[in-house]
VEXGUMAR-380181 format. One line per field, with one value per residue (C-alpha): x, y, z; residue number from 1; residue in one letter. Coordinates in Angstrom, 3 decimals, decimal comma. Each point is the difference from the previous one (the first is absolute). Layout:
BEGIN
X X|... .
Y Y|... .
Z Z|... .
resi NUM|... .
resn a|... .
# end
This chain:
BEGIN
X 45,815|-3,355|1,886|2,069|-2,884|-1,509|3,235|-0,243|-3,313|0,708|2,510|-1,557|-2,915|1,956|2,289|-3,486|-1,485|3,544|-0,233|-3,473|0,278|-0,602|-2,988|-0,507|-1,683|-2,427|1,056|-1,393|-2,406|-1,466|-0,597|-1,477|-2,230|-0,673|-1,262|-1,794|-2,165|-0,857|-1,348|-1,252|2,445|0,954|2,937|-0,310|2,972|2,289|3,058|1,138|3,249|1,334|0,661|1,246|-1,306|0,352|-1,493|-1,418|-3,962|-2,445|-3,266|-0,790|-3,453|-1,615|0,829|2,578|2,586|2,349|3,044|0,988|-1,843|1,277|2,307|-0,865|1,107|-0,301|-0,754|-1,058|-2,658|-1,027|-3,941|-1,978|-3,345|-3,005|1,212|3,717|2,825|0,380|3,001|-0,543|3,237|1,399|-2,655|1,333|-0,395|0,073|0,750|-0,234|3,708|0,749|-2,414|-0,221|-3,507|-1,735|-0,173|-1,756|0,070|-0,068|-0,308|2,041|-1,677|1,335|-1,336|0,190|-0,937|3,074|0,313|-0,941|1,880|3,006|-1,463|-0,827|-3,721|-3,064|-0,131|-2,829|0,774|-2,700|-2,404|2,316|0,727|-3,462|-0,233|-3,251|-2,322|0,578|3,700|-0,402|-1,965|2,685|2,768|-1,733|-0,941|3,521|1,577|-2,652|0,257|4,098|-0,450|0,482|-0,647|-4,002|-2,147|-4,166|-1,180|-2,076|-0,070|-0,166|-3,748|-0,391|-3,433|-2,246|2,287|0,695|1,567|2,764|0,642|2,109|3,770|1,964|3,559|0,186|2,727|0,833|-0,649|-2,370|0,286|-2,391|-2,441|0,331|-0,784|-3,034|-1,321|0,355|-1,685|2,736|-0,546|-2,609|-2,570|1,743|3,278|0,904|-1,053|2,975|2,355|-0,324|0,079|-2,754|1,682|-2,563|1,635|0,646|-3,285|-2,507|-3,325|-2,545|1,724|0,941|-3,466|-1,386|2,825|-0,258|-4,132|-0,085|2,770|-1,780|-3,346|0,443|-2,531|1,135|3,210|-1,606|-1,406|3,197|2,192|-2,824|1,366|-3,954|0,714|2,269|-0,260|0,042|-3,922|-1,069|2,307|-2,082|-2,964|0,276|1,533|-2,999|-2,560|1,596|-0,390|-3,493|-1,050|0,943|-1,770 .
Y -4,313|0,507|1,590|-3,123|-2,172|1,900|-0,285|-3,734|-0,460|2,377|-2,545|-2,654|0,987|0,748|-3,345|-1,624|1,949|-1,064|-3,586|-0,668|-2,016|1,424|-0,168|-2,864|0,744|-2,987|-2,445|0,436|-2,727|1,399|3,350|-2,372|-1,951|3,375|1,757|-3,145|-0,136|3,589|0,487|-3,306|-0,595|-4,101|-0,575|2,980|1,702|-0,117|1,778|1,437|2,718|1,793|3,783|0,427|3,198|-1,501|2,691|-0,274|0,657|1,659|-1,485|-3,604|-1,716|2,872|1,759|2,649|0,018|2,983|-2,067|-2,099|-3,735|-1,623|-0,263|0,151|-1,064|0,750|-2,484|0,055|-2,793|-1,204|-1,747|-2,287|1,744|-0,227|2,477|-0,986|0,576|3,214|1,188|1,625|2,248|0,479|-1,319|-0,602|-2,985|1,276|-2,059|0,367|0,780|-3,832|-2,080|-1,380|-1,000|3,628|1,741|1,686|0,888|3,222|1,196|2,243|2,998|-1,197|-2,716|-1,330|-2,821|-1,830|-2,849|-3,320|-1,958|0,866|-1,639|-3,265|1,092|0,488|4,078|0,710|-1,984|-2,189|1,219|-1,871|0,707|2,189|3,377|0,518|2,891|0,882|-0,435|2,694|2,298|0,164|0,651|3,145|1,363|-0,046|1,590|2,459|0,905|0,333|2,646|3,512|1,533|-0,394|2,696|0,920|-3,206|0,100|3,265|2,008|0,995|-0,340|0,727|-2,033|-2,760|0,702|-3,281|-2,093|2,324|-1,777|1,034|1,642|0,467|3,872|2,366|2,204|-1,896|1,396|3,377|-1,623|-1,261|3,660|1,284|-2,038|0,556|3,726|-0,455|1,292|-3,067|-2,676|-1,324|-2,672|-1,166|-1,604|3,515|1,462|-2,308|-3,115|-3,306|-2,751|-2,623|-3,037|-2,811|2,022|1,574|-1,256|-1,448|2,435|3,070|-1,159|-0,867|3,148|2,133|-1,964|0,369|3,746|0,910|-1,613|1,665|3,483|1,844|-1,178|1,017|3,154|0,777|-0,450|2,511|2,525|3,484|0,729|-2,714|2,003|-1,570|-3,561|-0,208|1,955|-3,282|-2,979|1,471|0,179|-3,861|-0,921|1,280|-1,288|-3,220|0,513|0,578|-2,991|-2,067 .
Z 45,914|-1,951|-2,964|-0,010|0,004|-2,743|-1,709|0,193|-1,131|-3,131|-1,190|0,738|-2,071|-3,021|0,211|0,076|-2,978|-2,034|1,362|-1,724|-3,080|-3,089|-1,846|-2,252|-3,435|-0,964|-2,893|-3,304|0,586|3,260|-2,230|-2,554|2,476|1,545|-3,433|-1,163|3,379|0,474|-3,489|-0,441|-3,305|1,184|-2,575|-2,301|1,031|-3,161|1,698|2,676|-0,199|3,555|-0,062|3,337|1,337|3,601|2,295|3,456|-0,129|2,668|-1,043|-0,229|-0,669|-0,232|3,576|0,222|3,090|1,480|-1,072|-2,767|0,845|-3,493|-2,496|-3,878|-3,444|-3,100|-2,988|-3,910|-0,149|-3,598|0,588|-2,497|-0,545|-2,316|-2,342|-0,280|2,269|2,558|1,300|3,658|0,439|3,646|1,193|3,894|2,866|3,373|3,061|3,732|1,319|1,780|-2,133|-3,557|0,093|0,916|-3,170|-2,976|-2,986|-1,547|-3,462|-1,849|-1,882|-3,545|-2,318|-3,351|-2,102|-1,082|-3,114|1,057|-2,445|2,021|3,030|-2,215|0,355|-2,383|-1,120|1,545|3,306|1,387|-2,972|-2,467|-3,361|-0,811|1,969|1,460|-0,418|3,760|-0,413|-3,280|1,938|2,942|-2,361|-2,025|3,894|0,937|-3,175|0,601|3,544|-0,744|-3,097|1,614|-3,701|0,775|0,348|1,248|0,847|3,603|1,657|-3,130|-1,634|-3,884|-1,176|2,464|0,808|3,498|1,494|-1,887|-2,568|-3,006|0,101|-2,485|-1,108|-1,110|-2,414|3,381|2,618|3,587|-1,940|-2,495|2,236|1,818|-3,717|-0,277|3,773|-0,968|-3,104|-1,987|-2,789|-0,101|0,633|0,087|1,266|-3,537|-1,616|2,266|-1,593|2,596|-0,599|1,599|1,603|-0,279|1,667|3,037|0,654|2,407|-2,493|1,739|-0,921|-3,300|-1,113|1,460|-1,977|-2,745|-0,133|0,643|-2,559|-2,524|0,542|-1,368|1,932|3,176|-0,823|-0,978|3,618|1,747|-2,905|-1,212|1,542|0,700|2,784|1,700|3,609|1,503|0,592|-3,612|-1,325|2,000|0,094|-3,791|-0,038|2,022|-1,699|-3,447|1,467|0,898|-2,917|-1,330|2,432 .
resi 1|2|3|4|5|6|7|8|9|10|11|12|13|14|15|16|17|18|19|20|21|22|23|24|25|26|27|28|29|30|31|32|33|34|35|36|37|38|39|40|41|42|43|44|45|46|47|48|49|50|51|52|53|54|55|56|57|58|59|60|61|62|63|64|65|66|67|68|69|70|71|72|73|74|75|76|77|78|79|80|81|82|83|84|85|86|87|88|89|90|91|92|93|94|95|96|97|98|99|100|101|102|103|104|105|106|107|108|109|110|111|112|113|114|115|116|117|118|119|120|121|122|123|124|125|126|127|128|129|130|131|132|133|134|135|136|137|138|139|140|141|142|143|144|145|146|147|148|149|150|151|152|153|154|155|156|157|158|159|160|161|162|163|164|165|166|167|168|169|170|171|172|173|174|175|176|177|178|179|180|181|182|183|184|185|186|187|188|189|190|191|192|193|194|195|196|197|198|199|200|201|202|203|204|205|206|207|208|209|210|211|212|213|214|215|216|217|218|219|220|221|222|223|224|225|226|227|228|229|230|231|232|233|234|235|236|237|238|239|240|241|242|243|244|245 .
resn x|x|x|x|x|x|x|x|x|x|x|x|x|x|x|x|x|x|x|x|x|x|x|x|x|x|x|x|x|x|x|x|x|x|x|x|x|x|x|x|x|x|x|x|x|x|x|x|x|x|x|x|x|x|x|x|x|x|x|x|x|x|x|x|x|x|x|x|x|x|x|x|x|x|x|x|x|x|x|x|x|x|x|x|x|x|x|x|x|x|x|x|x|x|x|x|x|x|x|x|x|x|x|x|x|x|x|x|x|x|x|x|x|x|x|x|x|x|x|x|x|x|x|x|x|x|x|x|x|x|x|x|x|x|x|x|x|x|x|x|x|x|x|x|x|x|x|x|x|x|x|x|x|x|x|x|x|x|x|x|x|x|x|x|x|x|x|x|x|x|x|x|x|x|x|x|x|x|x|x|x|x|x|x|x|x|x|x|x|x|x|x|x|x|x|x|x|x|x|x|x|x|x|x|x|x|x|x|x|x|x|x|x|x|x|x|x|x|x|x|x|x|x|x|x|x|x|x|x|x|x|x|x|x|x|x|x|x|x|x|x|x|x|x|x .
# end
């Protein structure tokens, strides 16, 4: 009799999990309103473009849960900014399963800055026709920050510039900064063959290079072979600039 009952209850459970309704993926302007509100972007949303990706979601607001508590979606949203127009791909809306109001946005891990004139819009978006300084500055730091050909910058010593070291492109690639940490060609990285890369260094570590190749006996202190250690080299750097005081 109780394996019956069981039995029963088995079924029933499953006919009800079948029997719920399916979930409902918001309308393009609830993603819209959605997007607009959480980022605070009231009317800037140039186009919207669905890329399904419908997949049920454990985590929602911020709070994680045994079992999946939401459904997402995935979208491509195009957003009017100062600079011009970005392009946020797959970036997804996720909505408590039974409600269309109890959602979030998420955004993807690719971006891009698309033409405006497409969209009907200034080129540089809510800046106009004029790029800014700020909007100039933004660009060069992306391009950098995508380049995998640069070499040093932070982390690696040259001379006495110890933080923010300028980057480089370079002939052979890490083995020429493993050349030039070994000493086998300097004392520079542009004696070994490297190229500075101006735009993409930090300004500290530029000036600092750029001061300390240009002063010959400071140079001197970090390359003489009578310097043949790390404090023989500062303590000679130091003193240089002591005496100058």
């Amino acid at each position: 009799m109780r394996l019956l009952f069981l039995l029963v209850c088995g079924v029933l459970t499953a006919v009800g999990m079948f029997a719920q309704p399916a979930v409902a993926e918001p309308t393009k302007a609830q993603v819209t309103s959605l997007w607009e509100q959480q980022h605070n972007v009231k009317g800037r949303v140039l186009e919207l473009k669905n890329r399904g990706g419908q997949r049920p979601t454990n985590e929602l607001n911020g709070k994680k849960y045994l079992t999946p508590v939401g459904t997402c979606w995935d979208y491509d949203v195009v957003e009017l900014q100062k600079c011009g127009c970005r392009l946020f791909e797959r970036a997804s809306v996720c909505c408590r399963n039974g409600s269309s109001k109890e959602c979030e946005v998420r955004i993807g891990t690719t971006t891009k800055m698309l033409d405006c004139a497409k969209y009907g819009k200034p080129k540089f978006g809510l800046s106009g026709t004029v790029e800014p300084e700020e909007c100039k500055v933004r660009k060069q730091a992306a391009a950098c920050w995508s380049r995998k050909d640069l070499l040093f910058g932070p982390g690696v010593v040259i001379g006495p510039c110890m933080e923010n070291g300028p980057v480089f492109t370079c002939p052979k690639g890490q083995d020429t900064v493993t050349a030039f940490l070994e000493r086998q060609c300097g004392p520079t990285p542009e004696d070994c063959g490297c190229t500075l890369v101006e735009e993409c260094s930090k300004p500290q570590g530029l000036a600092c290079y750029k001061q300390w190749k240009a002063d010959k006996q400071a140079v001197d202190c970090f390359w003489n072979e009578q310097n043949d250690n790390n404090y023989k080299r500062w303590k000679c750097y130091d003193d240089l600039k002591k005496s100058r005081q």
